[in-house]
N, C-alpha and C positions, 0 to 999 in steps of 0.2 A: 478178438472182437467181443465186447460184451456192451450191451445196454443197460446206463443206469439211471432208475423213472423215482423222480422225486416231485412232491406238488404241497403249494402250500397250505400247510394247518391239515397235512395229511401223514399220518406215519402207519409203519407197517411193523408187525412184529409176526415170528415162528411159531404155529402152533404144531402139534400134532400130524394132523392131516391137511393141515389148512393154513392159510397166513393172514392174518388176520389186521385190516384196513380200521385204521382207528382216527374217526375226524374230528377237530376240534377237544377233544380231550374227551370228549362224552358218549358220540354217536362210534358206534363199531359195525364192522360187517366180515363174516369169516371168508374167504373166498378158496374153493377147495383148494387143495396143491396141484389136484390132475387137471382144470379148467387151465389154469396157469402152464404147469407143464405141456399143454401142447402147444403153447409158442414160442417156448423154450426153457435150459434147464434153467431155473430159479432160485432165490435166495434170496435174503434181508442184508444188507449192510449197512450199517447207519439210519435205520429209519426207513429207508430206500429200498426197493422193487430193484433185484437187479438180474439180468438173463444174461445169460452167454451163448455166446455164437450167433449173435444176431443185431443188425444196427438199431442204432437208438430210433429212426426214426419209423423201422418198420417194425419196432416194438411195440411202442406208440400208438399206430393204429390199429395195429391187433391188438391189446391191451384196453383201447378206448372202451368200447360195447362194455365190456366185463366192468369196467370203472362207472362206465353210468350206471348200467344195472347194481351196481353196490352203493352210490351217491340216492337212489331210488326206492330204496331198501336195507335202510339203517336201521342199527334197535340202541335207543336210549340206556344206558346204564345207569342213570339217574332215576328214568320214570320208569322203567323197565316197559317200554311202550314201542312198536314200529315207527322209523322218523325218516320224513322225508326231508329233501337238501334240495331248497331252490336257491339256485348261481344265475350267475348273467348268458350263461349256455344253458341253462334249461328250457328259456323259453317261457317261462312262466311269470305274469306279471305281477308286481310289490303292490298293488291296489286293485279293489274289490273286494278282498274279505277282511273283517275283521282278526282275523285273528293271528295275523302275520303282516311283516312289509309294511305300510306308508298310511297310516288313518289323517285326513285332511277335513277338517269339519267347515270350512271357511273363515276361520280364524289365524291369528298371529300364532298357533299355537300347533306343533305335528306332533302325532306319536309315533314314534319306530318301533315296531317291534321285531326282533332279530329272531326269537326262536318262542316254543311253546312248551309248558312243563315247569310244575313246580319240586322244589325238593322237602315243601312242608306241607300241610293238610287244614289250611284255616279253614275252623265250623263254619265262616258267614262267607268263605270265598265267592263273589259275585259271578265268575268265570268256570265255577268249577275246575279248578287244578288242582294239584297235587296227587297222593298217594292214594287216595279211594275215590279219582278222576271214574265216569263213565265216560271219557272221550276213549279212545282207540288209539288214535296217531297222534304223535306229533311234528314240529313241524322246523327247520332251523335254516336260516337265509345267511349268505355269502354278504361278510361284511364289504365287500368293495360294491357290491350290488348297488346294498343300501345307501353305501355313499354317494354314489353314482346316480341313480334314480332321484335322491331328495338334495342334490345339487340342481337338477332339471326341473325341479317341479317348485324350488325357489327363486329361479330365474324366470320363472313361469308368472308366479304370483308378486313379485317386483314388490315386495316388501321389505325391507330394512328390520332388521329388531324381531326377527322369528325365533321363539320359543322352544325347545326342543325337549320331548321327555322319550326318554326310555321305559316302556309303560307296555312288557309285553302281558299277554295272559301266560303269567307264568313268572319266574324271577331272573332277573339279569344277568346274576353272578354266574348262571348254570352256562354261560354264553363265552367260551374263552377268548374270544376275539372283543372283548367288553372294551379292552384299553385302546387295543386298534382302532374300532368303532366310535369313541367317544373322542380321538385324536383326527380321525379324519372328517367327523361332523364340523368339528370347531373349528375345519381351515375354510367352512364356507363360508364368506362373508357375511351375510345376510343373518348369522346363526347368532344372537343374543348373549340364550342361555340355554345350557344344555342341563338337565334334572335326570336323576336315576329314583324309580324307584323300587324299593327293593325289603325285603323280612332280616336283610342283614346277615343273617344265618351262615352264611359261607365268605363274609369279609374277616378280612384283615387290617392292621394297619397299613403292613404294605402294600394292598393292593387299595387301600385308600390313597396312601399318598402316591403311589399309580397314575389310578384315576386323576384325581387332582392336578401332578402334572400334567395329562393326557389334554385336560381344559375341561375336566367336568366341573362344574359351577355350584349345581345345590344336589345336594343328596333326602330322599322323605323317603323314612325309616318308619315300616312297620311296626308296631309295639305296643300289645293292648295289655299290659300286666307286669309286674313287675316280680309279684310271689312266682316262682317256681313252676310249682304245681297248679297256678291260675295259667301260665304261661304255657304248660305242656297243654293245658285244656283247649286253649283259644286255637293254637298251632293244630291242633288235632294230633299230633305226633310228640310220640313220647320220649325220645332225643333231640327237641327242644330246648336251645339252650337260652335264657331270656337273660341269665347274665352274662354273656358274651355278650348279647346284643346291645344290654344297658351299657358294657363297655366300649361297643363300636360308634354309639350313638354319642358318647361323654368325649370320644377320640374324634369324632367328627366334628362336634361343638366347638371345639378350638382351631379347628381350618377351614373350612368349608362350611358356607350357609346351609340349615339343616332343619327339617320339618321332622316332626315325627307324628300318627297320622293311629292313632288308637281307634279302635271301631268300639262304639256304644250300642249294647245288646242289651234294651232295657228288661229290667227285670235279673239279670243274669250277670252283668260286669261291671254295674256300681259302684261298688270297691275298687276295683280293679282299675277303673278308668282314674277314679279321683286317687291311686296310690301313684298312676305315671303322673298326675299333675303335680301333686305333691314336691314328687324326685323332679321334673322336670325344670319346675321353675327355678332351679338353680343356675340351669345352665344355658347357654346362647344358645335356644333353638326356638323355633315358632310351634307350638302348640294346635295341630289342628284335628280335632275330634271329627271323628264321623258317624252319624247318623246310621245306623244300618238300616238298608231298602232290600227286600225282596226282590229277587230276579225268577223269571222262571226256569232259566236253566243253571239258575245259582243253589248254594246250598244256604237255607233259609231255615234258621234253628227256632227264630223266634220271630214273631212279624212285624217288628216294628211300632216307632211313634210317631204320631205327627211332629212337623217341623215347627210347631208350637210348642208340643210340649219339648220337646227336643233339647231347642234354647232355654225354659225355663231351668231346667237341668245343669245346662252350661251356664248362666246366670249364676246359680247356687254356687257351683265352683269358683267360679270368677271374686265371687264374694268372699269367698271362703279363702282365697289362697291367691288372690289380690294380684291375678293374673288377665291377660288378655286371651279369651279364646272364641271372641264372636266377631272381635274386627280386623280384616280383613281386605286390604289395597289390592285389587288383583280383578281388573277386567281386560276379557277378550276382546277384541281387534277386527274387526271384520276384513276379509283381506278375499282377493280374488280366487277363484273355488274353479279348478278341473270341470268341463264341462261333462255332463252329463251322460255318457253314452246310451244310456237304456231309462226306459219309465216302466212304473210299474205297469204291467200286464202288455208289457211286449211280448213277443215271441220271439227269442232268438236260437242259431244253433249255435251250440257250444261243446268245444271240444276236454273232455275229461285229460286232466293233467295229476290232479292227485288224490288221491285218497281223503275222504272227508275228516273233522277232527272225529266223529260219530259214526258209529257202524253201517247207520242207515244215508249217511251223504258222501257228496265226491264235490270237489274241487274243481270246476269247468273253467274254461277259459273262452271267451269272444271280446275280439278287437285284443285292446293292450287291459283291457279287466279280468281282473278272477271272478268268477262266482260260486257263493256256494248254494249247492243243488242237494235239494232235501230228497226225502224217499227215493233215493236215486239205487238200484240194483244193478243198473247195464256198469259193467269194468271199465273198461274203456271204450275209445273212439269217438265219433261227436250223436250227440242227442238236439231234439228241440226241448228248449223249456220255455216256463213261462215264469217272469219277474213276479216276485209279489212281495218284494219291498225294494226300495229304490231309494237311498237317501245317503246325501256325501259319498259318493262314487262308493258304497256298500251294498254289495246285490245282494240276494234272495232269490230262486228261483227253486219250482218243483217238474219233475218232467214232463212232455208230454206225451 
């Protein structure tokens, strides 16, 4: 009699002392060998957990505890950062905080965001990700979840012609269930057009044309430089490779609609921005420059211009290189919006589910919303807080 425990987008391999539970290709967790040996003796075959002298299904549930506590307590080999794993058994729900699961602004338009973590270091990051992040956690959600949830919440909103981006804080590709996820978005009806966006940095062609068959639609390709060495600068990271990127971006041009999406640091990338105009207007893509805004938990090199002078600048270009970059077909949809569960300066309790992206917050949960709870120190169990921002089913709340 032996038990063999297999799950998906989960494999295991032998280490040492340990065997070590690896999710999604990125997230890992060692789990000792003597935790495991006391429910029997053990071993790896094929990927697979397997025990002897013991049935599958009471392996199973001696087994379970130990599998949550390691879906709970993952560490990123990307960010080198702790990651938590919300699935549709966790319990924990895809809306309420920004920075994971289901953003719904009341528009034709959702963002999904699957997981958190970048594998590059842009200077003007609005999110702060990447490699010299001051977040703590990170965070990566069970593709059927997402499925599942924003098939409900487009039946909800009875809309036709819903938008879809892939727009986590943090980069897509780091996401192995990317193909999966964008295959099962576009069997929703309602589902338009599905957008990735992404630094490019870790595609291929073949995981482009992947995607592509999977029913991804447009791809908007980060790229503020073209020089090398202007490229390693903007990336923050100095295995940046910006001509890979001009060649994923030249390999997208020819299949798939394709935005590429340069950040304007005035003062600082000048050049830089007018050498991707330069190169770009050769090829099938939309040109859209952006503006850099300071955020305050962003990283803010330089402060910014007004959206006057902004466009005179794009004007110049435009002249210069007899291209289009200030117009623009593209408005939101007003569509019906999740109602509200909380206003600001309610009081509610809420139950701590995960670890904050920030050392100082946690992750609470009341009704089917997350929240995130600021100066928060209690670990677990439930707390009262009090809302102090409330907008598009996105809480804010500090304890009481």
């Amino acid at each position: 009699m032996r038990a063999k425990l297999g799950y998906h987008n989960i494999t295991f391999a032998e280490q040492e002392d340990s065997i070590r539970l690896t999710l999604l290709e990125h997230f890992i967790h060692d789990i000792p060998r003597s935790t495991l040996e006391a429910i029997a003796p053990v071993h790896v075959e094929e990927g697979d957990l397997v025990f002897e002298g013991i049935s599958e299904k009471k392996a199973e549930n001696k087994f379970f505890r130990i599998l949550d506590h390691a879906l709970r307590n993952l560490y990123s080999t990307a960010t080198k950062k702790p990651v938590s794993y919300v699935h549709s058994e966790s319990g924990i729900p895809l809306m309420g905080c920004i920075a994971f699961g289901i953003v719904d602004r009341g528009t034709d338009m959702l963002e999904i965001k699957p997981l958190t973590g970048c594998n590059i270091n842009c200077i003007f990051c609005s999110v702060d990700e990447g490699i010299s992040s001051k977040k703590t956690t990170d965070i990566v959600v069970e593709a059927d979840y997402l499925i599942e949830e924003t098939r409900k919440l487009l039946e909800f909103k009875e809309h036709n012609g819903v938008d879809i981006y892939l727009n986590p804080h943090g980069d897509p590709t780091l996401y192995a269930d990317l193909v999966y996820l964008v295959k099962g978005l576009r069997t929703l009806p309602q589902v338009r057009v599905v957008t990735m966006i992404t630094n490019a940095q870790l595609l291929t062609q073949e995981k482009i044309d992947e995607l592509i068959k999977a029913g991804l639609n447009r791809i908007n390709i980060s790229i503020s430089a073209t020089d090398e060495l202007e490229g390693k600068k903007a990336a923050g990271w100095g295995q940046y490779d910006v001509k890979h990127v001009m060649n994923m971006v030249e390999y997208c041009s020819e299949r798939i609609e394709t935005f590429i999406g340069p950040v304007y640091l005035p003062g600082v990338n000048e050049q830089s921005i007018e050498d991707v105009v330069a190169w770009a207007k050769h090829l099938n893509v939309t040109i859209g420059i952006q503006n850099f805004l300071p955020y305050k938990g962003g990283r803010n090199p330089v402060k910014g211009v007004s959206m006057e002078k902004f466009f005179e600048f794009l004007k110049r270009l435009e002249e210069k290189y007899e291209v289009n970059l200030t117009s623009f077909d593209y408005e939101l949809i007003p569509t019906k919006e999740l109602p509200m569960q909380f206003k600001k300066n309610d009081v509610v309790r809420a139950e701590i589910v995960l670890p904050g992206r920030y050392a100082h917050e946690k992750i609470g949960k009341a009704g089917d919303r997350c929240i995130t709870i600021r100066n928060c120190t209690q670990e677990s169990g439930t707390l009262k807080v009090k809302i102090i921002k409330a907008k598009n089913n996105l809480f804010t709340a500090i304890p009481l």
